[in-house]
N, C-alpha and C positions, 0 to 999 in steps of 0.2 A: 553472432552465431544464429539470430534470429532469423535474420535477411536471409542470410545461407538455405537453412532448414526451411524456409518458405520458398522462396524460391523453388529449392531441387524439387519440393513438393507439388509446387503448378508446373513445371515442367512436365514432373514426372503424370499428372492426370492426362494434360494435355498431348503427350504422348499413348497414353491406354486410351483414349475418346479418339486419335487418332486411329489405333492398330481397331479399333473397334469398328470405326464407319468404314476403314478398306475390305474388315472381313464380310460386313454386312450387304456391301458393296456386292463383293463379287462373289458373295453367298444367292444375292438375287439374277448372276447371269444365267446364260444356259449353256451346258456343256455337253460334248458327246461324250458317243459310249467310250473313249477312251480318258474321259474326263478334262476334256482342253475345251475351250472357249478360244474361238478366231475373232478376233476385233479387225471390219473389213476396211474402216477406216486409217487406223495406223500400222496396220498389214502385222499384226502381234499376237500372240499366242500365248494362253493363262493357260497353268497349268491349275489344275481343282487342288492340288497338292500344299500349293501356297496359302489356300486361307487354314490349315493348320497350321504352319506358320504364325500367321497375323493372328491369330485366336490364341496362341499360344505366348505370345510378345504382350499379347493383348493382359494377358493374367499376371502376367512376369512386373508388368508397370503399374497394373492394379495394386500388387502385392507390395511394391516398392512405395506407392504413392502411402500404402496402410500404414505401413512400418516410420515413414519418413514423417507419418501426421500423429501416430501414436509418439515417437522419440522426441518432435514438440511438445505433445502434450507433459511428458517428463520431463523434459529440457524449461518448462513453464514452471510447473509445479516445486523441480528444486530450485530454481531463481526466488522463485517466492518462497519459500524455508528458510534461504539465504537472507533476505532482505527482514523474515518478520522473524 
């Protein structure tokens, strides 16, 4: 159960440090007045709309990463009740 709970918990940071460096990303582009970023390189178009989004996924994974590292720390504590 330990591997488990450790694991989904590096996943789950490494996914929120992900949503994190995309919003920060394209938090630093420049958009016009209708809020798009045109990238002339891969001929693509951001919409400003998306880093709520990613800001949003960003909190979602945070929250998950909290809960998944608190439920260790109980999942620790009664193993050790159990054993002592």
């Amino acid at each position: 159960m330990r591997i488990i709970i450790n694991t989904a918990t590096i996943l789950s940071a490494i996914t929120a440090l992900f949503f994190i460096a995309v919003t920060v990303q394209r938090l630093a582009w420049d958009y016009n007045e209708n809020g798009v970023h045109f990238d002339e390189e891969s001929v693509t178009t951001y919409d400003f709309g998306a880093i709520i989004v990613y800001s949003g996924l960003a909190v979602v994974f945070i929250m998950v990463t909290t809960m998944l590292f608190i439920a260790k720390k109980n999942i620790l504590k009664d193993e050790s009740l159990r054993e002592g």
